[in-house]
Backbone as a chain_set.jsonl record, in Angstrom:
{"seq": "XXXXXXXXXXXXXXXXXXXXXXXXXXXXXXXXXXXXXXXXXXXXXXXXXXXXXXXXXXXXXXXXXXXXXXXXXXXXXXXXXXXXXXXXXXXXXXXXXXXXXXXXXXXXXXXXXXXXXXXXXXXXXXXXXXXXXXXXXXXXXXXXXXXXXXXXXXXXXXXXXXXXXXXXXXXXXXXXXXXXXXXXXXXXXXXXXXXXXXXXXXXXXXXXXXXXXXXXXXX", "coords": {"N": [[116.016, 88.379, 105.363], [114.287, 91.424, 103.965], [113.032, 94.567, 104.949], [110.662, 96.954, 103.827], [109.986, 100.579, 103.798], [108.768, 103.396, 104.684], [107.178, 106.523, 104.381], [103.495, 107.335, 104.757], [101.134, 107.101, 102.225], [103.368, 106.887, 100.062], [103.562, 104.884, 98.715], [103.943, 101.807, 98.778], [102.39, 100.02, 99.268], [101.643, 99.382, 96.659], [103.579, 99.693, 95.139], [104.341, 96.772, 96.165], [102.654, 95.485, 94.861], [103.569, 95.307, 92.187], [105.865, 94.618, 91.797], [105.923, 91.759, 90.992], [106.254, 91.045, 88.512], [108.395, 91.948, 87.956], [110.34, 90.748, 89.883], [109.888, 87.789, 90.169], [111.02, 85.818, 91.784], [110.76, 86.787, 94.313], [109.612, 86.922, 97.768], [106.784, 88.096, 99.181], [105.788, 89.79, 101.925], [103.032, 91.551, 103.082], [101.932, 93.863, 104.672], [100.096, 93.547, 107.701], [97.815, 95.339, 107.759], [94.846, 95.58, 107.838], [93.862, 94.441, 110.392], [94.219, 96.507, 112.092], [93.107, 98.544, 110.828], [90.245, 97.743, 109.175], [88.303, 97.162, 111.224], [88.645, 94.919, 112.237], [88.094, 94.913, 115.546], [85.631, 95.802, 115.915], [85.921, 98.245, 115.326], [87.363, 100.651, 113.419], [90.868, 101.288, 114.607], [93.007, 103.005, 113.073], [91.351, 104.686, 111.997], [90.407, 105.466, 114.739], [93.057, 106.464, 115.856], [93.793, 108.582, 114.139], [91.84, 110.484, 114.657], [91.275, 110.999, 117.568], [94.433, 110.904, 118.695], [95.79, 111.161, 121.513], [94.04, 109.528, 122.441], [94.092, 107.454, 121.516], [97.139, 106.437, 120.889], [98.512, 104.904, 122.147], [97.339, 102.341, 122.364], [96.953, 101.833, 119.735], [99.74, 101.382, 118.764], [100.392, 99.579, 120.647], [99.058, 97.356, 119.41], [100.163, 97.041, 116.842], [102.505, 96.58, 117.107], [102.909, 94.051, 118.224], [101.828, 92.272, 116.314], [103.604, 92.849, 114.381], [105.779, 91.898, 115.214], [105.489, 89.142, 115.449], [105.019, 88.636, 112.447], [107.594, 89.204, 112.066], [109.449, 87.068, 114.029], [108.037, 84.803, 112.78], [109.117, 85.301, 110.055], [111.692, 85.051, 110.182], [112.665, 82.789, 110.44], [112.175, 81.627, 108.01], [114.455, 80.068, 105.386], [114.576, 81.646, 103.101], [115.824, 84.38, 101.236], [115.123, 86.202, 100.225], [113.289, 88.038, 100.601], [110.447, 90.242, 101.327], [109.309, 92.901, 103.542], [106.398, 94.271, 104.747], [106.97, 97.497, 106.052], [108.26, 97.548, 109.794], [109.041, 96.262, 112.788], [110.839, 98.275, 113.978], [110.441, 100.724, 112.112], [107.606, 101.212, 113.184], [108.472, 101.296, 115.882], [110.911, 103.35, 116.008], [109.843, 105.637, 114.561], [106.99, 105.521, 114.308], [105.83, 105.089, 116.883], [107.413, 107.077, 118.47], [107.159, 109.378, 117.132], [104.864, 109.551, 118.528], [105.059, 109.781, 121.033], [106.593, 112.341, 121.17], [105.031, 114.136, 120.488], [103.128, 113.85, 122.892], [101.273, 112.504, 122.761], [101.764, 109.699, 124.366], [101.977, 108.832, 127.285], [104.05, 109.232, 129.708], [104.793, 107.211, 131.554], [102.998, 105.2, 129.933], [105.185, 104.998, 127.899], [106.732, 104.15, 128.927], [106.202, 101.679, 129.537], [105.878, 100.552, 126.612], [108.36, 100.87, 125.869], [109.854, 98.807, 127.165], [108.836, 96.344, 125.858], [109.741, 96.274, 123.413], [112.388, 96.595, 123.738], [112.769, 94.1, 124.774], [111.801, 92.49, 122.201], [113.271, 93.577, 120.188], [116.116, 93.466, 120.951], [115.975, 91.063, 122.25], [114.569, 88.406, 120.91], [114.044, 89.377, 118.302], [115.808, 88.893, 115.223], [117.976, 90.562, 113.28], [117.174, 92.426, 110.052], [118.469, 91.928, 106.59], [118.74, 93.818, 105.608], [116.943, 97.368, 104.53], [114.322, 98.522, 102.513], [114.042, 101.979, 101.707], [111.509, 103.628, 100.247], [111.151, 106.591, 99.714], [109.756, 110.065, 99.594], [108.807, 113.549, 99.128], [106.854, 114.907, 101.77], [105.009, 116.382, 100.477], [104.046, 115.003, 98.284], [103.127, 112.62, 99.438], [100.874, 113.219, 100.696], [99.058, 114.337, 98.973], [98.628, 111.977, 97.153], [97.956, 110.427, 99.317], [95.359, 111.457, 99.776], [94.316, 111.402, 97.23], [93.887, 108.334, 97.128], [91.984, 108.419, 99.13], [90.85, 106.775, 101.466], [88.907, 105.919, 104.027], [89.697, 105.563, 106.962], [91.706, 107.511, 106.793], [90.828, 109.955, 106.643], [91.414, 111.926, 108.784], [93.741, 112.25, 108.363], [96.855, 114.538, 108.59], [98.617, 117.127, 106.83], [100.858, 117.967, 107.972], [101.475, 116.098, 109.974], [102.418, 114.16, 108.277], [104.627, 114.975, 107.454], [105.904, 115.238, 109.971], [106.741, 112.493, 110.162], [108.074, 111.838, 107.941], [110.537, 113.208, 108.323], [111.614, 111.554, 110.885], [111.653, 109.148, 109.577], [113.507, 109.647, 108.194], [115.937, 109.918, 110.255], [115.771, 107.68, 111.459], [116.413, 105.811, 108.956], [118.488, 106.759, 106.973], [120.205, 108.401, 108.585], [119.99, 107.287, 110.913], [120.162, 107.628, 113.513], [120.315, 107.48, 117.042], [120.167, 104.484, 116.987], [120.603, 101.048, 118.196], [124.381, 99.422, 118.074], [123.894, 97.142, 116.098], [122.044, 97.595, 114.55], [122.349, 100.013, 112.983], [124.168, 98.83, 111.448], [122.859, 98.046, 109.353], [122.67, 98.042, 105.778], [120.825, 100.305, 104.099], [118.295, 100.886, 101.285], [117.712, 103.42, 99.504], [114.653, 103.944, 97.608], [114.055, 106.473, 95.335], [111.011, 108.1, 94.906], [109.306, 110.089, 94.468], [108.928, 110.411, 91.683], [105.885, 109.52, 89.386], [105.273, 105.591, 89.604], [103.404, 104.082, 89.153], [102.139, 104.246, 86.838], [104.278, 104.247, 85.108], [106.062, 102.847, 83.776], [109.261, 102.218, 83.157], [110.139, 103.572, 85.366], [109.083, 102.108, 87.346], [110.638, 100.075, 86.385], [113.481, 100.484, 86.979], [113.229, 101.047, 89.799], [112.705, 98.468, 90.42], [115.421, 96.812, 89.728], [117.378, 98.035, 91.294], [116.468, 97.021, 93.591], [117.051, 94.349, 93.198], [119.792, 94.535, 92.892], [120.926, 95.377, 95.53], [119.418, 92.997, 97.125], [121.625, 91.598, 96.206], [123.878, 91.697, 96.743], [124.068, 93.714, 99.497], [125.844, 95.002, 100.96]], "CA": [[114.815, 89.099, 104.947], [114.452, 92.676, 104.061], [111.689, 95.173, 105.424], [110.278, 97.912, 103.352], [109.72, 101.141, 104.771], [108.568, 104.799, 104.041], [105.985, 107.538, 104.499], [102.17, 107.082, 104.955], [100.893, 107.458, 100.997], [104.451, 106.984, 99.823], [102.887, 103.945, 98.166], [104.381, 100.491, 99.566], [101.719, 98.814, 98.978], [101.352, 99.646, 94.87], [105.165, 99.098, 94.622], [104.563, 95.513, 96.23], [101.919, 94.792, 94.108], [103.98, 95.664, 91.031], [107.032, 93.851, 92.067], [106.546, 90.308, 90.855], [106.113, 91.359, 87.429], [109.796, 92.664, 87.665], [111.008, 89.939, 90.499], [109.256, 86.764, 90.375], [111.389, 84.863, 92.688], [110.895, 87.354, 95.648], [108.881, 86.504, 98.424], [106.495, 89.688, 99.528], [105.106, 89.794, 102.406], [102.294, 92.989, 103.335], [101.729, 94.683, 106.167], [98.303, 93.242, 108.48], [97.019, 96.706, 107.729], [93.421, 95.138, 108.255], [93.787, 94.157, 111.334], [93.814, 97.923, 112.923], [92.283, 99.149, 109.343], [88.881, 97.795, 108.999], [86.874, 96.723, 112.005], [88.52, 93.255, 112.867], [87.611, 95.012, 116.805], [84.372, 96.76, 115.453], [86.082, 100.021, 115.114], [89.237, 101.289, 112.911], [91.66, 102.123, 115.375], [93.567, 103.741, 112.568], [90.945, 105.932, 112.221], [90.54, 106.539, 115.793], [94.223, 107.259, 115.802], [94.2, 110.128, 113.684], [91.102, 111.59, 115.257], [91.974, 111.325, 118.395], [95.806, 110.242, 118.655], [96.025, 111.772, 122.927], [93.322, 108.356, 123.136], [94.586, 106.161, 121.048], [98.056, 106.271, 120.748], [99.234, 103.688, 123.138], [96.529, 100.995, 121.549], [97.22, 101.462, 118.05], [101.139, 101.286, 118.542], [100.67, 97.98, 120.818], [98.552, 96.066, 118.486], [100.705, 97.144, 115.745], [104.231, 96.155, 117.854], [102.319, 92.754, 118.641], [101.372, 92.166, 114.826], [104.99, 93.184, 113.618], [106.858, 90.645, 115.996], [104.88, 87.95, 114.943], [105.467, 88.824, 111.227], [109.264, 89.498, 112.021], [109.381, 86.126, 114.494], [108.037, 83.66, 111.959], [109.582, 84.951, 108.662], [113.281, 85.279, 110.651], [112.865, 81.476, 110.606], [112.732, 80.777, 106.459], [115.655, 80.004, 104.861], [115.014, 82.343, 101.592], [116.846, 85.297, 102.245], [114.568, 87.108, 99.196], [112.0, 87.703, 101.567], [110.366, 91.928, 101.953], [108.272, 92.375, 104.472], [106.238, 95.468, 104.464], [107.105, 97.523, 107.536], [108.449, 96.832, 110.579], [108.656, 96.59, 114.652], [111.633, 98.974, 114.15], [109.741, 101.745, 111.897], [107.14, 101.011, 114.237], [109.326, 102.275, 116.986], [111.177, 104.347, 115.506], [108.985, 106.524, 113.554], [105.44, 106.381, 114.687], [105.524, 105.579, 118.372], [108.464, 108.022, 119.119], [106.591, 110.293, 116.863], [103.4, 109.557, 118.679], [105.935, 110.348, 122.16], [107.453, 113.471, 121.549], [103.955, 114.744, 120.272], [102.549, 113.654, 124.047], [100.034, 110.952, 122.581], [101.68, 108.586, 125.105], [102.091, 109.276, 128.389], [105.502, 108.566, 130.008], [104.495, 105.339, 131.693], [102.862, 103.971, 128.417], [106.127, 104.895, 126.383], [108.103, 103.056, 129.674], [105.906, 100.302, 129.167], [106.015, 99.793, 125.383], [109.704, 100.32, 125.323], [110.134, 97.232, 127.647], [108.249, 95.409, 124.999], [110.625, 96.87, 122.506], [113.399, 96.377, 124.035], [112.783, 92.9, 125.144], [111.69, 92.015, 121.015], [114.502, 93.995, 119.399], [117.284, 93.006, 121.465], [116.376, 89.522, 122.209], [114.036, 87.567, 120.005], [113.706, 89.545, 116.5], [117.115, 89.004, 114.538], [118.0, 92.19, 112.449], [117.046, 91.788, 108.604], [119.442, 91.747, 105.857], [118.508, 95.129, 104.806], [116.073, 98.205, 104.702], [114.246, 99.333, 101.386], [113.185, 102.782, 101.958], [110.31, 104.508, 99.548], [111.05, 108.309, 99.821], [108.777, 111.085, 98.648], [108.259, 114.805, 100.076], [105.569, 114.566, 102.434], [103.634, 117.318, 99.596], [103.704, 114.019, 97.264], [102.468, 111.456, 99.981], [99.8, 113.984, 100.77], [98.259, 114.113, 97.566], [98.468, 110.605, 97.232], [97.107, 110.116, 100.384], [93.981, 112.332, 99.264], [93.68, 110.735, 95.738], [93.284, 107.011, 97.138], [90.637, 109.039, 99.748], [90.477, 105.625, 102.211], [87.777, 106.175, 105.424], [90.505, 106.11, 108.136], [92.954, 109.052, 106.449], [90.59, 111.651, 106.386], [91.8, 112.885, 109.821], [95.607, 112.666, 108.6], [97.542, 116.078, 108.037], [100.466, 117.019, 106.24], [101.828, 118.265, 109.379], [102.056, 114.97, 110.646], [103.781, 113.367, 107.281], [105.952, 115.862, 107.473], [106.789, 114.66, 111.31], [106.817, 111.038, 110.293], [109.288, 112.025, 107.17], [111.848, 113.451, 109.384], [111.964, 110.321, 111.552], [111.825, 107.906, 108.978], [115.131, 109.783, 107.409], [116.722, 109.412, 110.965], [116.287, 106.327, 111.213], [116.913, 104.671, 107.865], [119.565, 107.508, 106.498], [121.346, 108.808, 109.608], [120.88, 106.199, 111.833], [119.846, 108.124, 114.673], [119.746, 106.623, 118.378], [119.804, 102.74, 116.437], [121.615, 99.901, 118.345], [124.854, 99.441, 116.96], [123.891, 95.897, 115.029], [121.372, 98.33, 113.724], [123.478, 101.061, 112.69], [125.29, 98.542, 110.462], [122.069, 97.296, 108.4], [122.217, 98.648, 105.131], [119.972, 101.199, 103.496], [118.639, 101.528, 99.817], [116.815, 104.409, 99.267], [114.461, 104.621, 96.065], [113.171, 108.475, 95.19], [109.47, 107.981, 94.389], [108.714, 110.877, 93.964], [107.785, 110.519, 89.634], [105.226, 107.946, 89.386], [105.552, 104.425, 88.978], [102.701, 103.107, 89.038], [101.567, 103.865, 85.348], [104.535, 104.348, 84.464], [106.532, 100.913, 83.922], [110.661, 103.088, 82.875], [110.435, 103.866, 86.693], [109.151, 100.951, 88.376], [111.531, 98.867, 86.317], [114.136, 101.097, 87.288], [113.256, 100.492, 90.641], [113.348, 96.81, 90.543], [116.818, 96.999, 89.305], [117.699, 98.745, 91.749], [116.298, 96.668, 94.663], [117.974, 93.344, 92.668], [121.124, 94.395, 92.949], [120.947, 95.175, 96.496], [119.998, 92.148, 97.588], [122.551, 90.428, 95.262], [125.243, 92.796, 97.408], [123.342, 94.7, 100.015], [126.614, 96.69, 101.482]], "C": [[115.099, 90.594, 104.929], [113.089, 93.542, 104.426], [111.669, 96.299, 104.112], [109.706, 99.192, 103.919], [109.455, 102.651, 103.77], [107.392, 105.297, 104.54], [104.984, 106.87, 104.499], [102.048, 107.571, 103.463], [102.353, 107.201, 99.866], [104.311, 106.146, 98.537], [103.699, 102.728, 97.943], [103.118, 99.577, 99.031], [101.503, 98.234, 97.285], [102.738, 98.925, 94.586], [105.241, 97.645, 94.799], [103.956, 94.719, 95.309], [102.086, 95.014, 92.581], [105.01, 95.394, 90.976], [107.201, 92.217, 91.485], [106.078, 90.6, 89.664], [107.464, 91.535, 87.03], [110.808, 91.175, 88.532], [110.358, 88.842, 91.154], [109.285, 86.23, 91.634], [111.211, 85.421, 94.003], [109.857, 86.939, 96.267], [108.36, 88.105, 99.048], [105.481, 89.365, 100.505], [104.441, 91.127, 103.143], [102.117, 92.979, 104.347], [100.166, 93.876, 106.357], [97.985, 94.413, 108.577], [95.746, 96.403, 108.21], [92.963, 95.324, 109.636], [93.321, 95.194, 112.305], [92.858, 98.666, 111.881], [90.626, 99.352, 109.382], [88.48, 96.954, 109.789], [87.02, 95.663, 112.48], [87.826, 93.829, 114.403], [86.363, 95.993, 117.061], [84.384, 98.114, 115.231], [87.588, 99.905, 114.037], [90.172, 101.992, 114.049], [92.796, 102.887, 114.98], [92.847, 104.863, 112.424], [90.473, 106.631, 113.064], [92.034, 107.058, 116.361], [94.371, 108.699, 115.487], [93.1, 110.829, 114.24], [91.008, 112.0, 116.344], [93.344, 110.686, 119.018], [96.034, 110.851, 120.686], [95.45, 110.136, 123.067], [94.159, 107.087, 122.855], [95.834, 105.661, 120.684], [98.737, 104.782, 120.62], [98.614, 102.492, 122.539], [97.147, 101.008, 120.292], [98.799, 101.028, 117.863], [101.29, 99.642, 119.339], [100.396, 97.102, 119.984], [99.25, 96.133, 117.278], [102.096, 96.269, 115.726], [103.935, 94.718, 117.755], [102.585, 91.744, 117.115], [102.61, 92.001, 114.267], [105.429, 91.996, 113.86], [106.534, 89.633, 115.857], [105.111, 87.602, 113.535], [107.281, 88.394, 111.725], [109.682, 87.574, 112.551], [109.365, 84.667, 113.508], [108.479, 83.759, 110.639], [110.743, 84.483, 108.806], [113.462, 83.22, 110.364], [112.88, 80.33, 109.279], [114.033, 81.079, 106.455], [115.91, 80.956, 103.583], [115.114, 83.563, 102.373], [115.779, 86.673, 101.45], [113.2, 86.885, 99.639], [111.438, 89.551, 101.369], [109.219, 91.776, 102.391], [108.145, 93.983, 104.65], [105.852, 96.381, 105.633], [107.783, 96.767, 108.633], [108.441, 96.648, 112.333], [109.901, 98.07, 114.838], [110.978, 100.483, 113.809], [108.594, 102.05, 113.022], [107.062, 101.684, 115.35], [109.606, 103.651, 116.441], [110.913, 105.711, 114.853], [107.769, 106.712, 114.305], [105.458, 106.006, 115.938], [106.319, 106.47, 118.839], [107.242, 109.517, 118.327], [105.581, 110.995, 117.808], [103.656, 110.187, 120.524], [105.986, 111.904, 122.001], [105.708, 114.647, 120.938], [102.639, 114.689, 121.6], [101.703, 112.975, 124.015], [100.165, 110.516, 123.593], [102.061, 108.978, 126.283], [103.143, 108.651, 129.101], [105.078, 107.127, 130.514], [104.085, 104.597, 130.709], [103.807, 104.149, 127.372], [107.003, 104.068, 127.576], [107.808, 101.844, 129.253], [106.202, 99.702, 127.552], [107.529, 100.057, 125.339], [110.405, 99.423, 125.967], [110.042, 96.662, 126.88], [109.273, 95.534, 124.177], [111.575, 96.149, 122.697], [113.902, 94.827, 124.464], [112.613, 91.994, 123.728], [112.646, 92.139, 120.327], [115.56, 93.301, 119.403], [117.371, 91.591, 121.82], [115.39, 88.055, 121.412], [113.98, 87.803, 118.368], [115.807, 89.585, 115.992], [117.352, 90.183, 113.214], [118.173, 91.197, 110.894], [119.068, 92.275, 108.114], [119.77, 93.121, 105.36], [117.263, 96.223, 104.696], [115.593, 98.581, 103.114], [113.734, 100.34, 101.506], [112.513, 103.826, 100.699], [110.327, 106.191, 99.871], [110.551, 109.052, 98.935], [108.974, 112.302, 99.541], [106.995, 114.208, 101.001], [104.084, 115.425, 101.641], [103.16, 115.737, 98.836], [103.393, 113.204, 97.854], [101.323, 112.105, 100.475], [98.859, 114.089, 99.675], [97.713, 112.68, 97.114], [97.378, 109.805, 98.036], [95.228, 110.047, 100.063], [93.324, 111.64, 98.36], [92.658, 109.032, 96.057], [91.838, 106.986, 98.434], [90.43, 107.454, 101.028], [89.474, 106.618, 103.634], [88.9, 106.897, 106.618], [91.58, 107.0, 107.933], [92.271, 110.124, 106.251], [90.877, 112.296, 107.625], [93.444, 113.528, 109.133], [96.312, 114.07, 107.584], [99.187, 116.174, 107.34], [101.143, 117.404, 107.306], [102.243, 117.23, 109.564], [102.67, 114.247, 109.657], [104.769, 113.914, 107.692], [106.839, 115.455, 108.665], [107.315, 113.038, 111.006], [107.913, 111.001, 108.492], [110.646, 112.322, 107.672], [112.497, 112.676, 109.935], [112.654, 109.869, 110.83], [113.537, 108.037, 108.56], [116.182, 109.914, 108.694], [117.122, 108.401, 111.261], [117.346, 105.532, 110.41], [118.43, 105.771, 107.392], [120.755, 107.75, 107.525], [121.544, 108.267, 110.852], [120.735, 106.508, 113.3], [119.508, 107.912, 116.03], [119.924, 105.072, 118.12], [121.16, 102.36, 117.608], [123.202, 99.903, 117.289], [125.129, 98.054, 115.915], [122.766, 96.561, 114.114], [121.44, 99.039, 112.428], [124.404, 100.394, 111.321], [124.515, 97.657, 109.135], [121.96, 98.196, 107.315], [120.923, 98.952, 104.652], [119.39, 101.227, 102.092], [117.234, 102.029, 99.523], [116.435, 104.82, 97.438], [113.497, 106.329, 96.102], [112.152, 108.137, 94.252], [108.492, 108.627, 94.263], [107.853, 110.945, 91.893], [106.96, 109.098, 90.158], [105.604, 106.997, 88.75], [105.037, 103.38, 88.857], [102.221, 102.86, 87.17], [103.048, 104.69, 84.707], [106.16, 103.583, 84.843], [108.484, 101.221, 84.163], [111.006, 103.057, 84.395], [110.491, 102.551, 87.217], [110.321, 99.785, 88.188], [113.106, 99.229, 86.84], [114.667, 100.623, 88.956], [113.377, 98.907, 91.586], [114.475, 96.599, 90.331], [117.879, 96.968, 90.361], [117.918, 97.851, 93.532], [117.213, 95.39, 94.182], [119.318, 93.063, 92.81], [121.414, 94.212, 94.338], [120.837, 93.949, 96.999], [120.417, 91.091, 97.211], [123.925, 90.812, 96.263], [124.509, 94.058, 97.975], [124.66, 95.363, 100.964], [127.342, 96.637, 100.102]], "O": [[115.953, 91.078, 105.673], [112.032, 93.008, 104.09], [112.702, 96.433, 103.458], [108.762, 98.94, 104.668], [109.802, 102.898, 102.615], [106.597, 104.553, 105.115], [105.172, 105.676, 104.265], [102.818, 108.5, 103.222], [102.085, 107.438, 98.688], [104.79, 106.518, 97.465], [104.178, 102.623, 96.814], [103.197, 98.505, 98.429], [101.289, 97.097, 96.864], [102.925, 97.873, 93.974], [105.931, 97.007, 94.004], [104.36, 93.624, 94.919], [101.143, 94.96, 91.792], [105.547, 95.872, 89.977], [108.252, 91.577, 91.502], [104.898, 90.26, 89.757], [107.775, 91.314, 85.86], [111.765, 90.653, 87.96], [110.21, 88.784, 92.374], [108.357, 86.082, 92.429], [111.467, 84.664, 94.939], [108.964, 86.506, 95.539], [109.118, 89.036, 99.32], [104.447, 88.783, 100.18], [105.226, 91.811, 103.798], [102.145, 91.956, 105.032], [99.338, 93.663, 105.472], [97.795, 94.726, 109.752], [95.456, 97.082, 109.195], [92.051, 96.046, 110.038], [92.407, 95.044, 113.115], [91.901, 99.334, 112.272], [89.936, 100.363, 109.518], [88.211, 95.851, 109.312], [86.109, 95.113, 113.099], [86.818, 93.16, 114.633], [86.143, 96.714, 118.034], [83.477, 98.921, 115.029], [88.549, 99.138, 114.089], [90.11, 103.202, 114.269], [93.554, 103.41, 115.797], [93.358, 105.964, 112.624], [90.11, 107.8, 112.929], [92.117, 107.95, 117.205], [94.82, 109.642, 116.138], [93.365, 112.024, 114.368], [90.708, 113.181, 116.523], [93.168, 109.882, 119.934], [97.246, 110.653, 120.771], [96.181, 109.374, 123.7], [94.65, 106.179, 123.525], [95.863, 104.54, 120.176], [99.177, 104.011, 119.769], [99.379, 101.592, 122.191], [97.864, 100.08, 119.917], [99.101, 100.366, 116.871], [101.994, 98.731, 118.903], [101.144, 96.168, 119.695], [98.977, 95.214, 116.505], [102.608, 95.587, 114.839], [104.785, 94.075, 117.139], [103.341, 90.783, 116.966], [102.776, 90.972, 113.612], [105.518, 91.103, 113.016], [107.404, 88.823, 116.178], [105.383, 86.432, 113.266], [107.859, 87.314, 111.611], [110.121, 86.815, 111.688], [110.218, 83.781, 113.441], [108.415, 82.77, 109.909], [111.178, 83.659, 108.001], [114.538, 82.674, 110.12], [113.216, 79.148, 109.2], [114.667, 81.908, 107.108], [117.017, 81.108, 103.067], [114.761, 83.837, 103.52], [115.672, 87.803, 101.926], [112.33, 86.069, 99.334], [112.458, 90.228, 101.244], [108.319, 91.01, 102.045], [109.067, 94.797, 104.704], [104.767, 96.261, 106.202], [107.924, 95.547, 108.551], [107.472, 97.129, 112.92], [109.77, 98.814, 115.809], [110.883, 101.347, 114.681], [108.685, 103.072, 113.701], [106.161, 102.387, 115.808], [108.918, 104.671, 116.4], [111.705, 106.641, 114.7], [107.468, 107.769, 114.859], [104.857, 106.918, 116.506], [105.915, 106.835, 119.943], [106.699, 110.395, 118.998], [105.363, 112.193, 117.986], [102.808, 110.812, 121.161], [105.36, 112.612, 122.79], [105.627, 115.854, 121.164], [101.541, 115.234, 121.481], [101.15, 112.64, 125.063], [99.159, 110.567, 124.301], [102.843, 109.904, 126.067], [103.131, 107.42, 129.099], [105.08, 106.106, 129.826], [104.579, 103.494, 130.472], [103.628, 103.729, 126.229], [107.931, 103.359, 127.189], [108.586, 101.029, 128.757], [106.671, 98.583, 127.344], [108.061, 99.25, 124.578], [111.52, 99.12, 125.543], [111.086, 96.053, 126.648], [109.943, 94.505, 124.271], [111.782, 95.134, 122.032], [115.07, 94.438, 124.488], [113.111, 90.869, 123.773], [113.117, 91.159, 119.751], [116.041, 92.665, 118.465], [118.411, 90.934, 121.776], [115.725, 86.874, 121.509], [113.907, 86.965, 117.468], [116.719, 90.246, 116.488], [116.54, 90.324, 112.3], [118.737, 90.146, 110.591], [120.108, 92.624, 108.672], [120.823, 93.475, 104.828], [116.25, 95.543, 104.857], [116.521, 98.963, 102.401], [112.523, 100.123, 101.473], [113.185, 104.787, 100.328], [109.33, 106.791, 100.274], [110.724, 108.919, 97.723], [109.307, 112.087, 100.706], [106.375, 113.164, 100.799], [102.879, 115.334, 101.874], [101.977, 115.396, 98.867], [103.112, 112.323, 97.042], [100.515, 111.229, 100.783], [97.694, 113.76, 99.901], [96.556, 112.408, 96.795], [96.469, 109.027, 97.746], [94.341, 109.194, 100.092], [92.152, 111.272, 98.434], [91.568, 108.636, 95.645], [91.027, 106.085, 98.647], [89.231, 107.436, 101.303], [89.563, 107.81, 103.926], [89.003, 108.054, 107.025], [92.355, 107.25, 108.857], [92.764, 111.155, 105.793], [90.536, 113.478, 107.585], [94.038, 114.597, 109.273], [96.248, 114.382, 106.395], [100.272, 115.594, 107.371], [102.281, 116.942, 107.391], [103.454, 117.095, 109.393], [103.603, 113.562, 110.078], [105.723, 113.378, 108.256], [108.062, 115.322, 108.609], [108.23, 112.526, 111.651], [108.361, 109.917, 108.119], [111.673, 111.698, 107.405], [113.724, 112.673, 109.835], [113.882, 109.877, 110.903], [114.435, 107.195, 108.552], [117.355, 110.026, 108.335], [118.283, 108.013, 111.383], [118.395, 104.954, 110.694], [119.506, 105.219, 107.619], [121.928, 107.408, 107.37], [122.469, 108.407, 111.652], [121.136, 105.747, 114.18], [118.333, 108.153, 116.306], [119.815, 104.365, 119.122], [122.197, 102.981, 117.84], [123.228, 100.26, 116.111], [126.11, 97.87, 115.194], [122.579, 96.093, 112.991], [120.919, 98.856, 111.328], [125.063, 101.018, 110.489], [125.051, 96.949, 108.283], [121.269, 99.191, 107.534], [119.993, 98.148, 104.705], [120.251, 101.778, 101.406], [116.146, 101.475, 99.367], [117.053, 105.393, 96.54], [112.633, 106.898, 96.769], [112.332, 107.924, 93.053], [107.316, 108.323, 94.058], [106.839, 111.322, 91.305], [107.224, 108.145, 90.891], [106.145, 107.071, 87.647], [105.465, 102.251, 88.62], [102.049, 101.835, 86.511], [102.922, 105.632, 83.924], [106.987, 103.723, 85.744], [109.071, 100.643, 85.078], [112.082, 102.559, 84.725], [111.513, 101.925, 87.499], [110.804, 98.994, 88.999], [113.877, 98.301, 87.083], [115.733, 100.146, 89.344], [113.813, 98.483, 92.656], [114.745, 95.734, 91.164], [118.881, 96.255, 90.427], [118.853, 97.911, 94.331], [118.265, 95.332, 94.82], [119.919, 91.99, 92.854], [122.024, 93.196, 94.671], [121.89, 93.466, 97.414], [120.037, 89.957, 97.504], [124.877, 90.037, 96.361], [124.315, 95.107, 97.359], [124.346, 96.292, 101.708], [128.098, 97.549, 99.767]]}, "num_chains": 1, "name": "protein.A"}
C-alpha cells in the first residue's frame, strides 16, 4: 500500500477524487476526516484544535493516531499492493504532533505518552507501506486554497502554521529526518501542485502518470 501525504489545503482529497478517471484499478482509500471534522463527539475537535491548540492538542492527535492504525492495520492485510491511503500514523507523527510539540501544545508527559503509542504501532504492528505520494505546494498556495473551499473548522488556521507543517512534511518525506532506518528506505514521489489540476485535466493526467509509474517501480 501507498499513503498520500501533503499540506493542509494542498488538495488530497480533489486529487483522490480525480484519480479513478486516470487509474481505475487503484484502490483509494480517504482519510476519516469526519470523525474529528463534523460532530461525530458533538463538537469539531478540528475546530477546537485550531482555536485553541494549548487544549486540544493531545485529543485531536490521539483520536487521529487511533483512527490511522486502524486504517493502516486492516489495509496492511490486502493482498493488492495498488492500494493509497490518504494520510498516515507516520505524517501524523511526524508532522502534526511533533509540530503540535515543539510549538508546546503538548505537554512533555502527553508527548511521552503518545510516543509510547507510536512507538509501540510503528515499530511493532503497522508494516511500512510500499511508498509515500507527497502533494507539494508553497504554503501561500495551500492558504488560498484553504480560504477558497472556506470549511467551518479552518477559519482559525494561519499561514504561519502551514508554513510550520510544510517544513516538517519536507523533513520527513524528502530528507528523511529522525525516520527509523526501514523508514528512511521507503521511497518518495513528490508531485508539484502548485498549477491547478483540478480544472485542468494536462496536469492531473500528468500526475497520474506519474504516480503509475511509481508504483510499477517505486525505487
Amino acid at each position: 500500500m501507498y499513503f498520500l501525504e501533503g499540506n493542509i489545503g494542498v488538495g488530497k482529497t480533489t486529487f483522490l477524487s480525480l484519480l479513478p478517471e486516470y487509474l481505475p484499478d487503484l484502490d483509494i482509500v480517504p482519510e476519516p476526516v469526519d470523525i474529528w471534522d463534523r460532530s461525530v463527539f458533538g463538537q469539531s475537535l478540528l475546530a477546537n484544535f485550531y482555536a485553541n491548540p494549548n487544549r486540544w492538542a493531545y485529543t485531536l492527535e490521539t483520536l487521529t493516531l487511533i483512527c490511522r492504525s486502524q486504517d493502516h492495520l486492516r489495509e496492511q492485510k490486502k493482498t493488492n499492493h495498488k492500494r493509497l491511503l490518504e494520510r498516515s500514523i507516520y505524517s501524523g507523527h511526524y508532522c502534526f504532533a511533533t509540530t503540535g510539540f515543539k510549538n508546546k501544545c503538548l505537554s512533555e508527559i502527553e508527548w511521552d505518552i503518545y510516543n509510547k503509542w507510536v512507538n509501540f504501532l510503528i515499530h511493532k504492528q503497522c508494516l511500512p507501506p510500499r511508498g509515500f505520494v507527497y502533494l507539494k505546494a508553497t504554503p501561500e498556495t495551500c492558504f488560498d486554497r484553504v480560504q477558497k473551499r472556506n470549511r467551518p473548522a479552518e477559519e482559525s488556521l494561519t499561514l504561519k502554521y502551514l508554513k510550520q507543517v510544510d517544513i516538517v512534511h519536507d523533513d520527513f518525506l524528502v530528507h528523511k529526518k529522525g525516520l527509523s532506518k526501514n523508514l528512511q528506505q521507503i521511497p518518495t514521489l513528490v508531485l508539484d501542485c502548485n498549477e491547478d489540476f483540478l480544472h485542468n485535466p494536462k496536469n492531473m493526467r500528468k500526475h497520474a502518470e506519474k504516480l503509475s509509474g511509481f508504483m510499477q517501480n517505486p525505487r
